[in-house]
C-alpha positions in Angstrom: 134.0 -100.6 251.3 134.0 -97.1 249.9 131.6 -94.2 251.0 130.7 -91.4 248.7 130.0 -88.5 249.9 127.4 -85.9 247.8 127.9 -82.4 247.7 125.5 -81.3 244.9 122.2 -82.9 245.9 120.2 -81.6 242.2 122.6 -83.9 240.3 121.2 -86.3 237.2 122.8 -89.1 236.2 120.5 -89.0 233.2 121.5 -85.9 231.6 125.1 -86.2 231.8 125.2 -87.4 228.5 122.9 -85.2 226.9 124.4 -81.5 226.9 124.8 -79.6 223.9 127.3 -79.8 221.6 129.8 -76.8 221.9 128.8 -73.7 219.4 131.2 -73.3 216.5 133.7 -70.2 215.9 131.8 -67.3 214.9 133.2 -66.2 211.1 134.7 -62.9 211.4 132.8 -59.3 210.0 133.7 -58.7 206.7 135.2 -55.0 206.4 136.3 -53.0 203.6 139.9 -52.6 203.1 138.9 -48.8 201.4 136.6 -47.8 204.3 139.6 -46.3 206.4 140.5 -44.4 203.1 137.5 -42.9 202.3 136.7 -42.2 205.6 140.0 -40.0 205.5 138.7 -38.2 202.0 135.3 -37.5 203.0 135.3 -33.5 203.6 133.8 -32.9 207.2 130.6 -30.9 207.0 130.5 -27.5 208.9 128.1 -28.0 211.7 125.1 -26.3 212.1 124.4 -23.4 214.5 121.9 -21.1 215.8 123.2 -18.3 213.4 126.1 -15.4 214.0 126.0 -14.1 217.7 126.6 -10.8 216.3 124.6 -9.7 212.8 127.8 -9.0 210.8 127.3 -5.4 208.7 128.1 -4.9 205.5 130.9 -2.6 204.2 130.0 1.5 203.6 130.1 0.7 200.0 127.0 -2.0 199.6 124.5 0.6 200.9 120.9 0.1 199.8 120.4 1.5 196.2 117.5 2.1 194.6 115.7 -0.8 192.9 117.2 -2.9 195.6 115.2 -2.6 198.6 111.8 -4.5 199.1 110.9 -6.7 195.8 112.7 -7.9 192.9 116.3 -7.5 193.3 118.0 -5.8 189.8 120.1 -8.2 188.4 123.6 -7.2 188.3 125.1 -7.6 184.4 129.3 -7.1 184.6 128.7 -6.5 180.4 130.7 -3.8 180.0 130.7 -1.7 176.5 133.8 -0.5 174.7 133.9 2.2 172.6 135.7 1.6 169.6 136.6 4.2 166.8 134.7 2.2 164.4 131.0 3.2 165.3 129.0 5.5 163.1 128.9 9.1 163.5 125.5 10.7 165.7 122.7 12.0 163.0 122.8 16.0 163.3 119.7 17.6 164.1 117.8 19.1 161.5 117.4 22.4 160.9 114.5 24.3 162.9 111.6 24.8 160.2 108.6 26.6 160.1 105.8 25.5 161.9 102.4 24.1 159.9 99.7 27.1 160.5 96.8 26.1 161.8 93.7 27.2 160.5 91.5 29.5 162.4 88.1 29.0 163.3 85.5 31.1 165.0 84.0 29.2 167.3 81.3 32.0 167.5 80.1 31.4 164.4 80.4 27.7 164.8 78.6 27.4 168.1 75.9 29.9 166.4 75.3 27.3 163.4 74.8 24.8 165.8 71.9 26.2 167.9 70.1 27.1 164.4 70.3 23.6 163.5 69.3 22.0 166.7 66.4 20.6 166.9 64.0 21.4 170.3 63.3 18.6 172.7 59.1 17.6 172.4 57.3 19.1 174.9 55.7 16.1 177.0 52.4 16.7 177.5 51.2 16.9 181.1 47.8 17.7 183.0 47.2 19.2 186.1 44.7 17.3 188.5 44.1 19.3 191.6 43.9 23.1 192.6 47.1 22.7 194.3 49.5 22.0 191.0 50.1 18.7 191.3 51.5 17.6 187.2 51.3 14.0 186.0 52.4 12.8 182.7 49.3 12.1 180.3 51.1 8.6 178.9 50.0 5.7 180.8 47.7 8.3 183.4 44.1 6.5 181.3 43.1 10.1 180.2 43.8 9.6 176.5 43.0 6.3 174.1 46.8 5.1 174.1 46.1 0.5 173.4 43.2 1.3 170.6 45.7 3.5 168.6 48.8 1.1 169.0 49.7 0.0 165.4 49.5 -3.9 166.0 45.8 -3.3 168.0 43.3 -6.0 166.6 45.6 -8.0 165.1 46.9 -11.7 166.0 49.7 -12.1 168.4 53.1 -13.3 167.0 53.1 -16.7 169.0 49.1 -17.3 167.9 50.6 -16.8 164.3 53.5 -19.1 164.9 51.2 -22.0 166.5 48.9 -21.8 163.7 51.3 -22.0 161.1 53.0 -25.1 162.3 49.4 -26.6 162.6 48.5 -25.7 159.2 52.0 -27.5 158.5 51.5 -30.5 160.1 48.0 -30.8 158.3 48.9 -30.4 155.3 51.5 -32.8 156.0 49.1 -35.3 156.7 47.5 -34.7 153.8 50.3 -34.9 151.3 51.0 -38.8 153.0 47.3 -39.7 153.0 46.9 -39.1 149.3 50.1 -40.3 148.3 49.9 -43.6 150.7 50.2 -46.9 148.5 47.4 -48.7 148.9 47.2 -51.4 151.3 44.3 -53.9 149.1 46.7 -55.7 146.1 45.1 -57.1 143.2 46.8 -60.4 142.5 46.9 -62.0 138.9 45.5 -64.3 137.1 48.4 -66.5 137.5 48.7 -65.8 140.7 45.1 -66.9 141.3 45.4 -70.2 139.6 48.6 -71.2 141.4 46.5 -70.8 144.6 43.8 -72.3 143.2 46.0 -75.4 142.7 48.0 -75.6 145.9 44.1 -75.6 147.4 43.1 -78.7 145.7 46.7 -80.6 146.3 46.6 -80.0 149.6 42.6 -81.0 149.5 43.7 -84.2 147.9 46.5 -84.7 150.4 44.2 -84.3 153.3 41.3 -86.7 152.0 43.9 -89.6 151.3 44.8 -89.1 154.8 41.3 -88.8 155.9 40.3 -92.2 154.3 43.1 -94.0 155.6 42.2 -94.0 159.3 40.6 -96.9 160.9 36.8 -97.4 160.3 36.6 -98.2 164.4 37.0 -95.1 166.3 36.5 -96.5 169.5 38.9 -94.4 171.5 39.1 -90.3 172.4 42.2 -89.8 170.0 40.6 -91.3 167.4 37.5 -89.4 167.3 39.2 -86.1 168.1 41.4 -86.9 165.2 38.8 -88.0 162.9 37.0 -84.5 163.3 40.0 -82.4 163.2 40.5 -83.8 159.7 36.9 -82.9 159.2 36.8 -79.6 159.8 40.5 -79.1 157.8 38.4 -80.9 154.9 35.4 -78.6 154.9 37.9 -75.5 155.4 39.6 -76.2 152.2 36.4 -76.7 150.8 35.7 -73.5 151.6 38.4 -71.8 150.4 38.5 -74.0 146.6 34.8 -72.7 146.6 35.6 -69.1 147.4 38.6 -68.9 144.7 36.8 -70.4 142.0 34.1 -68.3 142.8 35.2 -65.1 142.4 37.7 -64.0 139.8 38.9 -60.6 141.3 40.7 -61.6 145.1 42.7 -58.8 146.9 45.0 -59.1 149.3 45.2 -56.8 152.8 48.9 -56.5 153.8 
């Protein structure tokens, strides 16, 4: 008889069947066969810095000229012009002529004219109210009548005149409609009057062949309440045959 000896004491018999099946090959990473080639085309960019350590200066001949300093730079044009022998001669100058006189006035006499002509200012009348001088004008001071002698004194104010004559419209307005309103009583015809007359006694006839066909036994509610309905319908129509027949002139209100 065999012994066997254990080593590994965490061993189990059953799992030793059950471990995962081995991962497949990974597929390998597509690359580009141009990569390496326009990696080797691609111009490097110049990296960036903090600036110049030393400000570089410019040349004696770019000093700062004027129009060039603070503002809008002048653009620069490299046009250049060419004279050619084929341009027009330069217009001479005409000859030096005599000078228009002007005419001479005397201001004296002007300035003369002028103060003849002028008219003085108004004097405004004042008054003087104490012993000491003291001048105030007489406008607005309540010395002199000034409202009483204004030219629209005792008449109607313009918004008074205004008011009244869009009253006055309005009335007269009213007016115009009232006596020109259609009036509201018609007059029918004759015609008119006999159709009605006739449509009364149809439905009259209508009503007492209804009315003489209920039962002779009222005996219940309905039939009583029914039974005088149809009475008072009867002696309605009654009414009205009577009132048409009666009277040979009928208006209508509308």
């Amino acid at each position: 008889m065999s012994l066997v000896q254990i080593i590994q004491h965490n061993e189990n018999i059953y799992r030793i069947l059950d471990k995962p099946p081995p991962e497949p090959p990974k597929t390998p990473r597509y690359e580009s066969q141009l990569e390496k080639e326009l990696k080797a085309r691609k111009i490097p960019q110049l990296r960036r810095t903090f600036g110049y350590a030393e400000t570089p200066l410019k040349t004696p001949d770019k000093f700062l000229k004027k129009g060039q300093g603070i503002g809008q730079p002048v653009k620069e044009s490299d046009h250049k012009c060419y004279v050619t022998g084929n341009l027009p001669p330069v217009p001479k100058r005409p000859p030096p002529g005599k000078k228009p006189e002007k005419p001479k006035v005397n201001f004296r006499v002007v300035n003369i004219k002028k103060a003849i002509k002028t008219k003085p200012k108004p004097v405004e009348p004042r008054l003087v109210d104490t012993r000491d001088g003291h001048i105030k004008k007489i406008k607005g001071s309540g010395e002199v009548p000034e409202y009483c002698l204004r030219p629209d004194f005792g008449q109607m104010p313009a918004y008074l005149v205004k008011r009244n004559r869009r009253i006055q419209k309005a009335i007269d307005k009213f007016k115009y409609a009232e006596e020109h309103k259609e009036s509201l009583c018609k007059l029918i015809s004759e015609q008119e009057r006999q159709k009605l007359l006739e449509d009364l006694k149809h439905n009259w006839q209508l009503m007492q062949k209804a009315f003489l066909q209920l039962p002779m036994l009222t005996d219940t509610i309905p039939k009583i309440l029914k039974k005088t309905k149809m009475e008072q319908e009867l002696k309605q129509l009654e009414k009205d045959i009577q009132l048409v027949e009666s009277n040979p002139y009928i208006y209508i209100y509308e």
